[in-house]
C-alpha positions as CSV (number, residue, x, y, z in Angstrom):
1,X,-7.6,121.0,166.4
2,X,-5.8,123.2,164.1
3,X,-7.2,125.8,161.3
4,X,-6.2,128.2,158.5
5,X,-6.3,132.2,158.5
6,X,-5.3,134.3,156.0
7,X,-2.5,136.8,157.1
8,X,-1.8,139.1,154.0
9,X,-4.0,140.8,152.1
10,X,-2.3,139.9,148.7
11,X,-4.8,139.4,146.1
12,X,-3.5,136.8,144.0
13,X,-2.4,134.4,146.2
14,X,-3.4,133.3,149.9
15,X,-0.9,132.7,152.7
16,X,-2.4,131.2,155.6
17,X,-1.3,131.1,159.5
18,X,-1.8,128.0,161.8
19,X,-4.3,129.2,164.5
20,X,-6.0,126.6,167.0
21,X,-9.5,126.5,166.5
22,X,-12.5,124.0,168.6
23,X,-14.7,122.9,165.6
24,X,-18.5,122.5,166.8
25,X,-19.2,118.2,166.9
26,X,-22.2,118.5,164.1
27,X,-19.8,120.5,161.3
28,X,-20.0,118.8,158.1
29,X,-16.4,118.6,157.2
30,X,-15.1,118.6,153.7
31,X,-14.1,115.1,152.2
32,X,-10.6,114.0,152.6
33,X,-9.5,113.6,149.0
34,X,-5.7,115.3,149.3
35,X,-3.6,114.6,146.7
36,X,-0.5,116.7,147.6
37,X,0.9,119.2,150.1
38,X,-1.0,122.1,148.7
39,X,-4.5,121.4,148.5
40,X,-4.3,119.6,151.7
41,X,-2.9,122.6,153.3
42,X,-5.6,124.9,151.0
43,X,-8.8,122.0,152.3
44,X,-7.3,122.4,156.3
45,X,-7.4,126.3,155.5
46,X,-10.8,126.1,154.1
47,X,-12.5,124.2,157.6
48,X,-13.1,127.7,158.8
49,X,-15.9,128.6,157.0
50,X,-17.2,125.8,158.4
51,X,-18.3,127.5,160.9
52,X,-20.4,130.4,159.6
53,X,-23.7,130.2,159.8
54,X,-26.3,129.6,156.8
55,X,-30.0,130.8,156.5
56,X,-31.9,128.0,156.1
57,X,-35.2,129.8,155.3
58,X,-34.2,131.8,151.5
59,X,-32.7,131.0,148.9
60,X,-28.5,129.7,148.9
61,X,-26.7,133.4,149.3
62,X,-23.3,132.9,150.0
63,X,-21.5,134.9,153.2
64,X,-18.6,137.5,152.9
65,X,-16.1,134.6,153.5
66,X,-17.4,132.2,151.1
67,X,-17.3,135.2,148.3
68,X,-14.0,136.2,149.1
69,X,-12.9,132.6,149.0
70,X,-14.1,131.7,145.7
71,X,-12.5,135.6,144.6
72,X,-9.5,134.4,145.8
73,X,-9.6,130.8,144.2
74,X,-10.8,132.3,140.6
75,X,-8.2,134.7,140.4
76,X,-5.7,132.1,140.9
77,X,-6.7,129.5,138.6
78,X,-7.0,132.0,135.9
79,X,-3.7,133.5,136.0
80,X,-2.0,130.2,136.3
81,X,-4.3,129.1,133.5
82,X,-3.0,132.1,131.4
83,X,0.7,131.2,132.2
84,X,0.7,128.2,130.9
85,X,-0.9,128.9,128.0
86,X,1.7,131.0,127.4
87,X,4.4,128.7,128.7
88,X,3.1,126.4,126.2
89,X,3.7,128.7,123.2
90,X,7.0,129.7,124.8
91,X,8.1,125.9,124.7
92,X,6.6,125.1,121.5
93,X,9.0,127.5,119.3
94,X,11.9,128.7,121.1
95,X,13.3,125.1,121.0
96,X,12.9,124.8,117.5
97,X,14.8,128.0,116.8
98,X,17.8,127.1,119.7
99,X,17.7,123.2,118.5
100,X,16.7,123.7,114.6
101,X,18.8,120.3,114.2
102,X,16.4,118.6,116.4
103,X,13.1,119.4,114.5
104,X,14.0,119.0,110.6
105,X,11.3,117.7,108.4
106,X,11.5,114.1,107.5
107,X,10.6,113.5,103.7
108,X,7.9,110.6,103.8
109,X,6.7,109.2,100.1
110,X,2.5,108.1,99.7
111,X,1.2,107.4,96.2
112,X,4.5,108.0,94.3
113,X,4.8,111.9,96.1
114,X,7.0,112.9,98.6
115,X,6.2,114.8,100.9
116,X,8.5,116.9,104.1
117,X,6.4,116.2,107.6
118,X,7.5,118.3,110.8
119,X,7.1,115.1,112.3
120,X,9.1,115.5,115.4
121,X,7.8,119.3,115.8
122,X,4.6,117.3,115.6
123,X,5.1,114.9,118.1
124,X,6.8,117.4,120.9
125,X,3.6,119.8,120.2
126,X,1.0,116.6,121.1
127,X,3.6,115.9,124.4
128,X,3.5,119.7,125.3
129,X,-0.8,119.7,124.3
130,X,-0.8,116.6,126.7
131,X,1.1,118.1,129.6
132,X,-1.0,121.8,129.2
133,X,-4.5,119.3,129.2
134,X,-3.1,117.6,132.3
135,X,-1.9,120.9,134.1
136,X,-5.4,122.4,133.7
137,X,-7.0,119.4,135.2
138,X,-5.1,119.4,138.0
139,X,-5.9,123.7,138.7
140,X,-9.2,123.8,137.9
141,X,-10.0,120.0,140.1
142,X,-8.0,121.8,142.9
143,X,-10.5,125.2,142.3
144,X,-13.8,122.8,143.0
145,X,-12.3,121.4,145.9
146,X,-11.6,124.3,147.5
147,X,-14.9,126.1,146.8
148,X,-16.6,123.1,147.5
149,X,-15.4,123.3,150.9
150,X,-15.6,126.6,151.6
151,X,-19.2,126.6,150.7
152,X,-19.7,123.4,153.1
153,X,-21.2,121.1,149.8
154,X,-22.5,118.7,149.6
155,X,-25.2,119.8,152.2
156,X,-26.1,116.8,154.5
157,X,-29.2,117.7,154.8
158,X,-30.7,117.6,151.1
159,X,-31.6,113.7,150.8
160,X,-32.6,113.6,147.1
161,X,-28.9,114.8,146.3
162,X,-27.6,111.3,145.6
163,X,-30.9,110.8,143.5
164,X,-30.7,114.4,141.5
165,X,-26.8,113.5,140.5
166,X,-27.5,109.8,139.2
167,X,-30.4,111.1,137.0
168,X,-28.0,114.3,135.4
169,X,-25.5,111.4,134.8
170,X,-27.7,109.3,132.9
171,X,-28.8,112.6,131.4
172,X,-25.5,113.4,130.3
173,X,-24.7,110.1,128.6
174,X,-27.8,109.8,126.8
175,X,-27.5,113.7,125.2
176,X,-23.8,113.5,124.2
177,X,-23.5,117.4,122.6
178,X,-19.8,117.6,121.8
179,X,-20.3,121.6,121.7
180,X,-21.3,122.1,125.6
181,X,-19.5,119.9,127.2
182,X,-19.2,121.9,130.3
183,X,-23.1,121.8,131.4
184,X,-23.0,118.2,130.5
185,X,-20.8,116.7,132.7
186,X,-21.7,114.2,135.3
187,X,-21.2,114.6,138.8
188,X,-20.2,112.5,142.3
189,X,-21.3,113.4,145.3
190,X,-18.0,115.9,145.9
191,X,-18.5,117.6,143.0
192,X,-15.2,116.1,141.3
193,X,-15.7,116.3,137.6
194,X,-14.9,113.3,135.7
195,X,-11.7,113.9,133.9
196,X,-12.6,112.4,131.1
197,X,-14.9,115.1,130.4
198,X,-13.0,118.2,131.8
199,X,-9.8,116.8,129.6
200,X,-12.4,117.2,126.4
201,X,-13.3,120.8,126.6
202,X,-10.0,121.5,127.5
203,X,-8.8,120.2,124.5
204,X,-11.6,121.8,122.1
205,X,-10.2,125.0,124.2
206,X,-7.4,124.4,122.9
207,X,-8.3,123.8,119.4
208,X,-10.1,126.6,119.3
209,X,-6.6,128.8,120.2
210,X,-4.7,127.2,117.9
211,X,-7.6,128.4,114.7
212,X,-8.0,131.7,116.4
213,X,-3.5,131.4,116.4
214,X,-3.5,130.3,112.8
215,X,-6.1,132.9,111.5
216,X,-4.1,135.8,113.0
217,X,-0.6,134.6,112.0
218,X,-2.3,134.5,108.6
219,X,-3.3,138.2,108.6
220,X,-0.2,139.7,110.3
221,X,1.8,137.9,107.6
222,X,-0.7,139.4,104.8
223,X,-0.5,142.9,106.1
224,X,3.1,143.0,107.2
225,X,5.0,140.7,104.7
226,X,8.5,142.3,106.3
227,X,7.8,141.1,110.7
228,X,10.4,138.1,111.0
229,X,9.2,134.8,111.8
230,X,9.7,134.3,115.2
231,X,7.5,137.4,115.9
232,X,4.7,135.6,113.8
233,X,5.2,132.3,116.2
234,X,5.4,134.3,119.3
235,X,2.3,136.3,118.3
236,X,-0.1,133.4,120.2
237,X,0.8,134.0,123.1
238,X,-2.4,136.1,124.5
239,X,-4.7,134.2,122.3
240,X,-3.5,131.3,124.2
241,X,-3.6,133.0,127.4
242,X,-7.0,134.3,126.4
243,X,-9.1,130.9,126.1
244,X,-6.9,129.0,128.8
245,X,-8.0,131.8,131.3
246,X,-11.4,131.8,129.6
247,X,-12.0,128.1,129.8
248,X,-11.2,128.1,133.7
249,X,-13.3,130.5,134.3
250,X,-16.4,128.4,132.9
251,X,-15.0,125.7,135.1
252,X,-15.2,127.5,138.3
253,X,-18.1,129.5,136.9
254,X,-20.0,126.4,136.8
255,X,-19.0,125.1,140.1
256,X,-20.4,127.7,142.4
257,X,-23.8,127.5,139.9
258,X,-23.6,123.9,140.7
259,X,-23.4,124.4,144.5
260,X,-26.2,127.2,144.5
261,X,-28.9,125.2,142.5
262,X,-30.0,123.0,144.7
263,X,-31.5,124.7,147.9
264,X,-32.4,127.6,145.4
265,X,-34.4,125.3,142.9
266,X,-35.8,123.5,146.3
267,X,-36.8,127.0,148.1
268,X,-38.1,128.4,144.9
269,X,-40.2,125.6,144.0
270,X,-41.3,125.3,147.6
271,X,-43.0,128.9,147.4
272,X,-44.6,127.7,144.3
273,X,-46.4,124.7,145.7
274,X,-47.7,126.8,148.7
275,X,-48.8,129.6,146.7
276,X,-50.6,127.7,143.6
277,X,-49.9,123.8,144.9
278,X,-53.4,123.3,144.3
279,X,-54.8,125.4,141.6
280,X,-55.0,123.1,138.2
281,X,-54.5,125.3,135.9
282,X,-51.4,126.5,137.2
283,X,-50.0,122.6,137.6
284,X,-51.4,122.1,133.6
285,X,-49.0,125.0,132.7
286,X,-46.1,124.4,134.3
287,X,-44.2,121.8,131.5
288,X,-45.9,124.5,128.9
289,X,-43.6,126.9,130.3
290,X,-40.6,124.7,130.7
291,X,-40.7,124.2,127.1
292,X,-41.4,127.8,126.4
293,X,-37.9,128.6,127.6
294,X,-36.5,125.5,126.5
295,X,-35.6,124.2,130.1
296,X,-37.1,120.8,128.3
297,X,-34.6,120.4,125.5
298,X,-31.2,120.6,128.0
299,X,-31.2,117.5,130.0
300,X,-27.7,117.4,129.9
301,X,-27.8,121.3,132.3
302,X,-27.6,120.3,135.4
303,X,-29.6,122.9,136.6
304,X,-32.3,122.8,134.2
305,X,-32.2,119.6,134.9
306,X,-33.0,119.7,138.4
307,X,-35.3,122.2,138.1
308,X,-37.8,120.3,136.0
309,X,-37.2,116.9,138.1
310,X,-38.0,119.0,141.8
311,X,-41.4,120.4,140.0
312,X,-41.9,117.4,139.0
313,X,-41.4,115.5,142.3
314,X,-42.6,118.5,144.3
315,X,-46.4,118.8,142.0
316,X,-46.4,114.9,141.4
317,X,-46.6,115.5,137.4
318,X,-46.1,112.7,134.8
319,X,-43.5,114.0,132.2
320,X,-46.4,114.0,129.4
321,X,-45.8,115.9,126.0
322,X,-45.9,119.8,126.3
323,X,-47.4,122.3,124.2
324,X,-45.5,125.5,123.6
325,X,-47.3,126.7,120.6
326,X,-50.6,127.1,123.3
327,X,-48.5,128.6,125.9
328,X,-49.3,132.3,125.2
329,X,-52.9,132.1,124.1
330,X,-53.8,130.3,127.4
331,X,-51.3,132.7,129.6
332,X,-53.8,135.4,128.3
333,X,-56.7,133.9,129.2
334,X,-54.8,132.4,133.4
335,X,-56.4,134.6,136.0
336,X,-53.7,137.1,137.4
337,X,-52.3,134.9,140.1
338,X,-51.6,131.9,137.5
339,X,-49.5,134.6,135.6
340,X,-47.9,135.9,138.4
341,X,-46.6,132.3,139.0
342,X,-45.7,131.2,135.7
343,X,-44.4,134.8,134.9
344,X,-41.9,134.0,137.8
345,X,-41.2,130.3,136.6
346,X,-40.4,131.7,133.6
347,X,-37.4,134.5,135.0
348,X,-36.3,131.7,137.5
349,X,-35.8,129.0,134.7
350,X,-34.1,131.0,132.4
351,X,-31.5,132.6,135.3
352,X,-31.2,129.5,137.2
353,X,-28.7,128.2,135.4
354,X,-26.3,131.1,135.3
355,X,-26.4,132.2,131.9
356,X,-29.3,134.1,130.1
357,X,-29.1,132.7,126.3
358,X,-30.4,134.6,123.1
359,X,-33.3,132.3,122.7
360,X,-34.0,133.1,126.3
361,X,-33.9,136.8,125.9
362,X,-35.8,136.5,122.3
363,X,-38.8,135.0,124.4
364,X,-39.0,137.3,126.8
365,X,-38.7,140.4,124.3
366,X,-42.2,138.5,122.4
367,X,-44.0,138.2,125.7
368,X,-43.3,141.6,126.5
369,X,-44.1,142.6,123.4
370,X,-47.9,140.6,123.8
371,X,-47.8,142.3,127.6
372,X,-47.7,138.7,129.5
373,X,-44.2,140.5,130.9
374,X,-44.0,142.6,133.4
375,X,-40.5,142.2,134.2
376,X,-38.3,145.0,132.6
377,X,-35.0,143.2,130.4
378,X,-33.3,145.5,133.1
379,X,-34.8,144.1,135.8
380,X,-34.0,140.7,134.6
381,X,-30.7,140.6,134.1
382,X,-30.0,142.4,137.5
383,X,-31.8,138.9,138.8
384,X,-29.3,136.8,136.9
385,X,-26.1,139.2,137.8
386,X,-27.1,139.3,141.7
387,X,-27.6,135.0,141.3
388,X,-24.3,134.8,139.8
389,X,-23.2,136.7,142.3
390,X,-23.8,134.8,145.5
391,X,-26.3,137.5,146.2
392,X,-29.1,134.9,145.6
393,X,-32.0,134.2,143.0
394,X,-35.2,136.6,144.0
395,X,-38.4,136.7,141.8
């Protein structure tokens, strides 16, 4: 059998070397989903890390070669995110000032007025917005694939996986939030988000860099009435490059988060149901401080998501109605091990997911402030930046 090495130490792109290679018979071997040259070339590459070997007894860290993987894959999606965001600018305006013939405004008449529409400039910037959206897909599809394999996911081993991704689809569909579209997406077993949903961020990405475009045009042109107009047109071009790059990175951001969740959540809540499996009060609490956090309110984040439905599952609870308001006045009167637990619930919920929000941080700070926290806001967010990290998720 043949395999991939890399053979430069460039550190934008990878360049790979066919090197024979015996594969061990019980390797779980990335799905065969190749839809040109290049990522089947990137996927045969990737069957190397294959081989490493993973702990199976702490929470998901990733190995040297999976980071440096991942490393690799970022930085290319988000430079060839930037360039065609500005590729896209580039196109947009210099044909209109080498072609001006091509792009006059037609005068259109409603309600007795007439009116002069860009129309054509109109309809070649929706063509150009269409082939940027599909570009994008197509990079940051190509970045899951490729960390998905080098991070050997979907592990065969977790048998609630199938389960876990049907319930954060119906999740999804029921809590349609048109501002986080990222967290919200639904999942298949390869972790190929639909592009239905990837195409829709994207394109609010892209709204968003055309307002943050039109907003500075507007102030250059305010300040410096005398800078020519193709210097105002051209002036998008790192905004654009900006929130392309941006936007990818949430992508693959999201990605690796989605491939560390599950054995974390499943180790973490493991410990748990050793440690306090059988003390009530600490199984009464445990939706409380779900709620506290807001784990509750984000069905549609996968990892909050998964979180609540493994404690559920794991501490056979019914998904009654919580009560947040009680939450500190009875976490004052837990004995100490109850507080240790649900102190640790707490840090895990909130990092779990990969980001550490203001309401997150704003709960923290008032439990501090009550002394139910001994963790530092230090000492927190080195937790979350070692998780997002590949470093793992310790509490």
């Amino acid at each position: 059998m043949l395999s991939y090495e890399i053979t430069n130490k460039n550190p934008l792109f990878l360049v790979v070397e066919i090197v024979p290679l015996s594969l061990p018979a019980m390797s779980t071997l990335p799905p065969n989903e190749n839809r040109g040259p290049l990522d089947h070339l990137a996927l045969r590459y990737l069957r190397q890390a294959l081989n490493n070997p993973h702990p199976h007894d702490e929470p998901y860290v990733l190995s040297e070669a999976e980071l440096r993987v991942i490393r690799h894959v970022r930085r290319q999606t988000l430079i060839i995110a930037a360039l065609v965001g500005v590729l896209g600018v580039v196109l947009m305006y210099v044909p209109q000032y080498g072609w001006p013939e091509l792009f006059v405004e037609i005068p259109l008449s409603f309600f007795g007025q007439s009116y002069a529409l860009p129309i054509t400039a109109l309809l070649y910037g929706l063509i150009l917005v269409y082939l940027e959206v599909s570009i994008l897909l197509a990079v940051n599809l190509r970045a899951t694939k490729l960390i998905m394999a080098a991070c050997q996911f979907p592990r065969a081993h977790d048998a609630r996986y199938d389960h876990h991704l049907k319930d954060i689809a119906l999740a999804s569909h029921r809590r349609r939030r048109t501002t986080r579209v990222v967290p919200r997406m639904g999942i298949d077993p390869y972790l190929n988000l639909p592009r239905w949903g990837l195409a829709t961020f994207f394109l609010l990405n892209i709204l968003k860099a055309v307002l943050s475009t039109q907003a500075l045009r507007y102030a250059v042109s305010r300040l410096f009435s005398r800078v020519v107009q193709p210097v105002i047109d051209l002036i998008g071009l790192p905004i654009y490059a900006f929130w392309n790059a941006y936007a990818s990175w949430q992508v693959v951001h999201e990605a690796q988060i989605r491939i560390m969740a599950p054995s974390t959540i499943r180790e973490f809540v493991g410990e748990l149901y050793d440690e306090l499996g059988k003390n009530e009060q600490f199984r009464s609490m445990i939706l409380d401080a779900l709620q506290y956090i807001a784990v509750l309110k984000r069905q549609y984040n996968y990892a909050h998501f998964l979180l609540t439905e493994t404690l559920l599952d794991r501490f056979n609870l019914r998904a009654g109605t919580p009560h947040p308001g009680e939450f500190t006045d009875r976490l004052k009167q837990a004995p100490p091990e109850v507080r240790r637990g649900l102190e640790r619930l707490l840090v895990f919920g909130a990092v779990v997911d990969g980001r550490l929000s203001l309401l997150e941080k704003w709960r923290f700070r008032q439990l501090r402030k009550k002394g139910l926290l001994t963790h530092s806001r230090t000492a927190i967010g080195r937790v979350s930046a070692d998780y997002n990290h590949g470093r793992g998720l310790w509490v």
